[in-house]
C-alpha positions in Angstrom: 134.4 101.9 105.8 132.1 100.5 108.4 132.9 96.9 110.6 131.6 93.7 109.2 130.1 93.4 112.9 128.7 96.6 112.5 127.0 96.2 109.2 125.1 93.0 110.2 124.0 94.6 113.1 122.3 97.4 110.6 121.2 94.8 108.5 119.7 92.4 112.1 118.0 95.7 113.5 114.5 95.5 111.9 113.7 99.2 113.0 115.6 100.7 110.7 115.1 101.7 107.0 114.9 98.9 104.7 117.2 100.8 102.4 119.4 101.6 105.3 119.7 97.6 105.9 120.1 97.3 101.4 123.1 99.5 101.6 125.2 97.6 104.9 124.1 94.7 102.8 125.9 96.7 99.9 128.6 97.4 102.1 129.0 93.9 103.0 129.1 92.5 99.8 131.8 94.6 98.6 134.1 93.4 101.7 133.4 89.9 100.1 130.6 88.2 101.6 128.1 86.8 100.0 124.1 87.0 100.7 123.6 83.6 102.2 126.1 84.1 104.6 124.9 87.7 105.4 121.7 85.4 106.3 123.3 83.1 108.3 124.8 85.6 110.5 121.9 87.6 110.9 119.2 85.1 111.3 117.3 86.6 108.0 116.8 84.6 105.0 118.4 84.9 101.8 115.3 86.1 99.9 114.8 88.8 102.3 118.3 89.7 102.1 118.1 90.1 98.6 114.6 92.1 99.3 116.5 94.6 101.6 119.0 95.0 98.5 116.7 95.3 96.0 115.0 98.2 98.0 118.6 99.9 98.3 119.6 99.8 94.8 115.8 100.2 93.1 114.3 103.1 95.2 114.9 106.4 94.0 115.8 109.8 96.4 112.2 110.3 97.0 110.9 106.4 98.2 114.3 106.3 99.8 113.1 109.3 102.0 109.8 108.5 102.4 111.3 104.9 103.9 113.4 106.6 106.4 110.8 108.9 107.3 108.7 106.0 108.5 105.9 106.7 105.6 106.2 103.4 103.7 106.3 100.1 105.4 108.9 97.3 104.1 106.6 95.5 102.4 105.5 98.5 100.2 109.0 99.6 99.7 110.4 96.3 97.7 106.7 96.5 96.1 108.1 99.5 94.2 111.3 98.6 94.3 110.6 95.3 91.7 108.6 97.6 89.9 111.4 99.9 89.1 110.1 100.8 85.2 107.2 103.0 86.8 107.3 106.6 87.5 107.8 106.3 91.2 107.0 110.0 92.3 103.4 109.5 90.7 103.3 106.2 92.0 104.2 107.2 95.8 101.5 110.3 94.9 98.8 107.9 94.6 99.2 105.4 97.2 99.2 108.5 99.9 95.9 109.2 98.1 94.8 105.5 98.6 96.0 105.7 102.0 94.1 109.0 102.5 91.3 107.5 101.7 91.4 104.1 103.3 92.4 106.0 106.7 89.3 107.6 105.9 87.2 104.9 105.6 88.3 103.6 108.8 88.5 99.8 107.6 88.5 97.0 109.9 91.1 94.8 110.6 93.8 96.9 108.8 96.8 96.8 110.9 98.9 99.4 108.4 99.2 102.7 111.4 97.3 105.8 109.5 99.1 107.9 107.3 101.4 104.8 106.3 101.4 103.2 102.6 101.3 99.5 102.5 101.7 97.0 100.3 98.2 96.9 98.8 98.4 100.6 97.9 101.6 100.6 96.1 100.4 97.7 94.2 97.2 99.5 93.1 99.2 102.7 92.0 101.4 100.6 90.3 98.7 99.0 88.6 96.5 102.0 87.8 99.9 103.3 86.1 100.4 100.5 84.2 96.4 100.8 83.2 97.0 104.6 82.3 99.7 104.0 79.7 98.1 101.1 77.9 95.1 103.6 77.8 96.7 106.2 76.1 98.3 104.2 73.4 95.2 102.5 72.8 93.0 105.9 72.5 93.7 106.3 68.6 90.0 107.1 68.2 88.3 107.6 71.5 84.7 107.7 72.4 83.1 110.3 74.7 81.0 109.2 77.6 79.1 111.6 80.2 78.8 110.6 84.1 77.2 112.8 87.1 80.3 113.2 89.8 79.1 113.8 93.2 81.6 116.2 94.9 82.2 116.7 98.6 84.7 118.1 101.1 85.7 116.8 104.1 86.7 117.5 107.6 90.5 118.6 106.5 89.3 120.0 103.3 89.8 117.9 100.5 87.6 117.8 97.6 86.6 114.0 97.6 84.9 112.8 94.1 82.9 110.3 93.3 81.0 108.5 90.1 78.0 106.4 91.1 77.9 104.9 87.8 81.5 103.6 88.0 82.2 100.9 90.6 84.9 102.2 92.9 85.4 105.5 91.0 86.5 107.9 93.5 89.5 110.3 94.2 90.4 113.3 95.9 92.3 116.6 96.0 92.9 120.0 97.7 91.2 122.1 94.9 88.1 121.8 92.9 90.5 121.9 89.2 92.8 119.3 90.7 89.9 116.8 91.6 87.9 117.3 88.4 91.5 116.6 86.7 91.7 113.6 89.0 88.3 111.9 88.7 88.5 112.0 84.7 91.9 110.3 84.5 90.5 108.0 87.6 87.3 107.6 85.1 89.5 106.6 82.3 91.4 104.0 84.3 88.5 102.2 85.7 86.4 101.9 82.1 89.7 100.9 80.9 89.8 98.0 83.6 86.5 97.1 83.3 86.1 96.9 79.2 84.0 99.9 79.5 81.6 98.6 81.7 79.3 101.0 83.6 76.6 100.2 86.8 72.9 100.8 85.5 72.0 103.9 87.9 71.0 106.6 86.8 71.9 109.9 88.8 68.5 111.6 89.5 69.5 114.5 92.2 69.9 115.5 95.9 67.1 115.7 98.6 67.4 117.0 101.9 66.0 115.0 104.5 65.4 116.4 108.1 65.6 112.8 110.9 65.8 113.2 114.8 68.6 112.4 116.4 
C-alpha cells in the first residue's frame, strides 16, 4: 500500500495518466479520505477529483492504455468515461479516424498535438454510435437510396471516401472493402441525422485540367 503523501502527489502531478491519478484517488479513498479533502490538499477541485475517478473506474483495458500511452487527452478520457454504456473499442476506433482526418485537414487554431483524440472526437464517435443503434432498430422496412462516392488515396495510403450529395459524408480506411464498408454505414448515420435529407448535386464526372504552375 502506497503513502497518503505519495498518493496526492500522483493525484497533484498533472503529467501523468488521468486513470493513474483515478486510482491514487482510489487508493486514497479506501485509507479513509474523502474527495473534498483529496482537493484541498492537492489544490484540484472536487469535480475534477471525481473526473479523475470516474476515468479510473469507467475506462476499460483498452482507453486505459491508450491514456497512458499519451493517445487521448484528459478531456476525451472522462468524455468516454460518463459514457460508459457504449462500445468503447469502436468508439476509440472512430475518434482515431476523426483524428486522422482532422490532422489531415490541417485545421486552424486546433491546439489538440496530431495523432491525439480530443474531446470533440470522442464526443462525435459517441454520438455516431448512439445514431447507429437507433438506426438499426428503426430499419423495420428500409428504403434503398443510390449516391456517387468519390474515392481517393492519400500520401500514407488510405482509401479516403467521400459522398458529395451528403453533407460531411466522408470516411477512410486501409483497403478498398473496408472503406466501401465504412462509407455505407457512415451514409446511414448521416441520413439518419439529418431526416434523410440529401444536397441537390448531382454527380456528373471527372475532367482533367492541365494549369501552369
Amino acid at each position: 500500500m502506497r503513502s497518503e503523501t505519495a498518493l496526492l502527489q500522483i493525484v497533484s502531478d498533472n503529467t501523468r495518466a488521468c486513470v493513474d491519478c483515478g486510482k491514487a484517488i482510489a487508493e486514497l479513498m479506501a485509507l479513509g479520505m474523502k474527495q473534498p479533502a483529496i482537493a484541498r490538499a492537492t489544490g484540484i477541485s472536487k469535480e475534477y477529483v471525481n473526473h479523475l475517478n470516474t476515468c479510473f473506474e469507467k475506462l476499460g483495458a483498452q482507453a486505459s492504455q491508450m491514456c497512458r500511452d499519451g493517445q487521448v487527452n484528459r478531456d476525451a478520457c472522462y468524455e468516454l468515461a460518463k459514457n460508459a454504456d457504449v462500445d468503447q473499442g469502436w468508439v476509440l476506433d472512430r475518434a482515431k479516424e476523426l483524428c486522422r482526418m482532422r490532422d489531415a485537414q490541417k485545421r486552424k487554431g486546433r491546439r489538440t498535438p496530431a495523432g491525439k483524440i480530443a474531446k470533440p472526437e470522442i464526443a462525435q464517435a459517441v454520438k455516431e454510435w448512439r445514431e447507429r443503434g437507433r438506426s438499426k432498430k428503426a430499419k423495420a422496412h428500409p428504403i434503398s437510396h443510390q449516391f456517387d462516392v468519390v474515392i481517393e488515396r492519400d500520401e500514407e495510403g488510405f482509401y479516403v471516401a467521400s459522398v458529395p450529395a451528403i453533407r460531411g459524408c466522408h470516411t477512410q480506411a486501409r483497403s478498398l472493402d473496408e472503406v466501401i464498408s465504412r462509407i455505407r454505414e457512415a451514409m446511414e448515420l448521416c441520413l439518419q441525422a439529418s431526416g434523410g435529407q440529401e444536397d441537390s448535386l448531382e454527380f456528373v464526372g471527372i475532367q482533367r485540367v492541365t494549369v501552369a504552375a
